[in-house]
N, C-alpha and C positions, 0 to 999 in steps of 0.2 A: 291198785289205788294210785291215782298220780299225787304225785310230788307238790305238797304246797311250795306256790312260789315266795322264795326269801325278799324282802321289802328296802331296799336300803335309801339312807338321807341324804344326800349330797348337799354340801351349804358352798356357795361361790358358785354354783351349777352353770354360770353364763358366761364364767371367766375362762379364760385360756384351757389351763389345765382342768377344772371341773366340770368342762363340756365333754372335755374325751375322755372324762372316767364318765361321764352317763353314758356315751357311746359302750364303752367298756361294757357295763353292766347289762345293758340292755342286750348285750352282743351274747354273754351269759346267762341271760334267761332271768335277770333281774324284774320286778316292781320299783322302778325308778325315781325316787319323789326328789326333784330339783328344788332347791330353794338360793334366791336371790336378790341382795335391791337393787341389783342395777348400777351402783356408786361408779363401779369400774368395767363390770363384766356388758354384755351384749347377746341382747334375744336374738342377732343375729348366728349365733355361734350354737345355738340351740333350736331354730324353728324348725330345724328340721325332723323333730323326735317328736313334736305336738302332735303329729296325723298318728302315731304311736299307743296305742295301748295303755303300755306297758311305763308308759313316762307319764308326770305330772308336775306342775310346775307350781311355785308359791312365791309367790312377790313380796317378801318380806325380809326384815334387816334381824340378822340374829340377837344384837345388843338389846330386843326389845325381849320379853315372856317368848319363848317358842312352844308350841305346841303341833302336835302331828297325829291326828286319829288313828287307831289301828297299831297291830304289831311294827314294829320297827329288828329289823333280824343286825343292820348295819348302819354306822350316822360316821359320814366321813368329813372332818370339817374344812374345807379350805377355803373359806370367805376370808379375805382380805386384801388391800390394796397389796401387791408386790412387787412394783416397782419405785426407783427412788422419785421418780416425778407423780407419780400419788400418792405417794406415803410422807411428802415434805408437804404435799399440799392440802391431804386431808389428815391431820398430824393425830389428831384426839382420835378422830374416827379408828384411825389405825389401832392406836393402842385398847379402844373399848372394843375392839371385834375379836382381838386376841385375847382379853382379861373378862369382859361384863358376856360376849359371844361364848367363849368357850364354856363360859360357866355353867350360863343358860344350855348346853348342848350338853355339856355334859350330866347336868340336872334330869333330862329328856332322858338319856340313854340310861341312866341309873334307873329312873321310872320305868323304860321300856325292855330292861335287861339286853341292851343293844353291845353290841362289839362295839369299842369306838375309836376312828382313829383321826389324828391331827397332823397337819401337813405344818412342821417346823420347815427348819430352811439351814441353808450351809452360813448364812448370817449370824446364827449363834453362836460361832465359833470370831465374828468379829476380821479385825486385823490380826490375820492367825501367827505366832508366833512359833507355831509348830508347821510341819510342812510334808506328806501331804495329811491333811485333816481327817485323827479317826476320830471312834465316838464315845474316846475318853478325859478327850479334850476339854477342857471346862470354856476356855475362848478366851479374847480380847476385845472384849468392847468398851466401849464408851457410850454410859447410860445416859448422859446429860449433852451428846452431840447429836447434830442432825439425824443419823440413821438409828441413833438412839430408841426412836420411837419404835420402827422395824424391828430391832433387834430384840428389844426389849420386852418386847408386846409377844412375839415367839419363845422366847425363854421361859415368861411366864403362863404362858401357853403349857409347854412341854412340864414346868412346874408343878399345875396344877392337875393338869394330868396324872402326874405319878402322884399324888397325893389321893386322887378318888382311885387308883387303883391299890394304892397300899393302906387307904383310912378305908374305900367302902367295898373294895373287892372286884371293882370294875375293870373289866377286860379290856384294854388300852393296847394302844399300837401307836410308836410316835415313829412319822421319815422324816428325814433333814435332808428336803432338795437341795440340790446345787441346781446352777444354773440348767435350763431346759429349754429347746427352743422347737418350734416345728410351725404348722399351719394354725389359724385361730389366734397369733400372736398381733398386738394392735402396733401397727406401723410408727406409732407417737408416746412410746412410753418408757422412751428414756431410756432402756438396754438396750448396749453394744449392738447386738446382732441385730434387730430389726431397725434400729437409730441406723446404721452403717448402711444396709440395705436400702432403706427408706431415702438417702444422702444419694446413693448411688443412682436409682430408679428415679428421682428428679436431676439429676447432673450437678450434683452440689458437691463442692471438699466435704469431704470425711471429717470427724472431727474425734481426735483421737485424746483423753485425758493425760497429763504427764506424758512422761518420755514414751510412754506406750510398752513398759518390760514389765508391767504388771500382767498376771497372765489369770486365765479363768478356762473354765472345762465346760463343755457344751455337751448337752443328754438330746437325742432326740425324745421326742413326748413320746411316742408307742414305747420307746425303751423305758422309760419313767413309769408310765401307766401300768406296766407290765410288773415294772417292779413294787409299786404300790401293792399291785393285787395281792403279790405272793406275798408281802408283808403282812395284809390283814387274815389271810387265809391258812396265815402262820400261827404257830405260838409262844412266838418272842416278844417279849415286852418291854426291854428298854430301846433306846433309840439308836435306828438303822441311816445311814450314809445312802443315798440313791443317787448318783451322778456317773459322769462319762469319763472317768479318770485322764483323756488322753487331754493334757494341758497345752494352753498355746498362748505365747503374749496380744495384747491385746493388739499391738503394730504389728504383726506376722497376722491378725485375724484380720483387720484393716485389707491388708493387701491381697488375701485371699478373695474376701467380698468385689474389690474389683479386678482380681482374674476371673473370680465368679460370672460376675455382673458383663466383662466387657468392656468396663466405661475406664475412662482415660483423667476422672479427676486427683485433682492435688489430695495429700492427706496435712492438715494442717493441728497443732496442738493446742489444746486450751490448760489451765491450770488443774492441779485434780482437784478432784472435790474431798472434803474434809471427811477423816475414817474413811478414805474407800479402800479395799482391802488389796496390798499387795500382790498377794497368792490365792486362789482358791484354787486345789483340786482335792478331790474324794480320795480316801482309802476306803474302798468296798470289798478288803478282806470279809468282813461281815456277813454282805448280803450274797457274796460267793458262797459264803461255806454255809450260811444259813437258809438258805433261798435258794441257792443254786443260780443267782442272779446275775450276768452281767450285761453292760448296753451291747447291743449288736450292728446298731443301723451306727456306717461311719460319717465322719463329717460332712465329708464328700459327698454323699450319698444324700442326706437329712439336710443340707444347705439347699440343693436342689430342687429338693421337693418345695421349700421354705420358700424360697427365691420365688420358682412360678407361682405360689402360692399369692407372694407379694405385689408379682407382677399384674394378676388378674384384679385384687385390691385396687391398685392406682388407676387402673382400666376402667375400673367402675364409678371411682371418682370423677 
């Protein structure tokens, strides 16, 4: 008798990261049901799974009733703005997609007896005053500044989470991205990496925050996505670290993008922006010893890709 096939939810489904976990799935032998409004993400990044079977798509905003017919076996949520140049600019929106979204999602998967898991972020841990970030950390934020909204909106995420799994018994799985970068990444959204690239690929200064000694860990996405999987396919349930531990300042990342790139511009400094965090990098003790998990694709390597990636983008512009 064949194998009924498992159904799973994906919310953000047209964004960066929630494009290549449809791929993912799909690549698995998933029933794919995408859901999205679009706010940030791009039917570009997904038209290609439409002629697909196995995929289906829903144009809608989670903060409203969700509803989804049929078994649901998986509901992974990552709908939200994730950078700081959407998240300062649709500020509320952010925070109801993490608080009134998650609710409503996890409401569904209670109803559907669904796994569920929520894509936190290495933002919870704030301006870390610990160094490098495990996931015992409680963090350093600031609830009432600008990233406020971000950070906040994730914490209560992961909050509410562990409350429907210890008040209603629901099978939960929370990651805390760190930084991630690969193809599908939007040229205009205000991170390092693709800001630097994007600077480069028109002949522009670079523009680097502060002195540029604050430093940050870069995950290629396959390495990410990979690690997502084994997390939900696991049975650990408090929250797992998923990043690229090899750290680098932001002024040494600077200047890689243009030995990268080629190009011959200035790197010039602006003020930093308020709470942006000294330090980030991962301790994924965790997902080593739990998951068997570490990133594989190197900088080097994952920049590359990224790069022609970018290249062909401006191309098409």
């Amino acid at each position: 008798m064949e194998k009924e096939q498992k159904r799973v939810l994906i919310t953000g489904a047209a964004g960066f990261l929630g494009s290549h976990l449809c791929d993912r799935f799909i690549k698995e032998g998933f029933k794919v049901i995408g859901m999205d409004n679009l706010s940030t993400g791009s039917m570009k990044n997904i038209e290609h799974l439409f002629p697909n079977k196995d995929f289906e798509f829903y144009f809608h905003d989670v903060t409203k009733f969700v509803h989804v017919p049929g078994k649901l076996d998986y509901i992974l949520h990552f709908a939200s703005p994730a950078s700081p140049i959407d998240y300062l600019k649709i500020p509320i929106q952010t925070l109801k997609v993490g608080s009134l979204g998650t609710h409503n999602l996890l409401g569904l998967a209670k109803e559907k007896k669904s796994k569920f898991l929520i894509a936190s972020t290495s933002e919870i841990y704030g301006d870390p005053n610990i160094h490098p970030q495990n996931e015992e950390y409680w963090g350093n934020v600031n609830p009432i500044g600008p990233r406020g909204v971000y950070d906040e909106a994730k914490r209560f995420m992961e909050a509410i989470t562990m409350a429907y799994h210890t008040y209603h018994g629901l099978d939960t799985r929370i990651v805390r991205i760190f930084n991630t970068y690969g193809p599908r990444m939007r040229l205009n959204d205000g991170r390092a990496l693709p800001a630097f690239i994007g600077q480069a690929l028109r002949g522009e200064d670079i523009t680097v925050f502060g002195d540029g000694s604050q430093t940050r860990s870069f995950c290629y996405v396959d390495d990410q996505v990979e690690g997502i999987y084994r997390l939900l396919m696991s049975d650990y349930t408090m929250p797992v670290n998923i990043g690229n531990p090899d750290e680098i300042t932001i002024l040494e990342f600077a200047e890689e993008i243009i030995k990268l790139t080629g190009t011959n511009q200035k790197i010039i400094f602006k003020e930093l922006p308020t709470d942006d965090p000294k330090q980030r990098q991962p301790d994924i003790t965790k997902a080593k010893k739990l998951l068997g998990w570490e990133p594989k694709v190197s900088r080097q390597e994952g920049l590359k890709i990224t790069y022609e990636y970018f290249k062909k983008v401006i191309l098409e512009k």
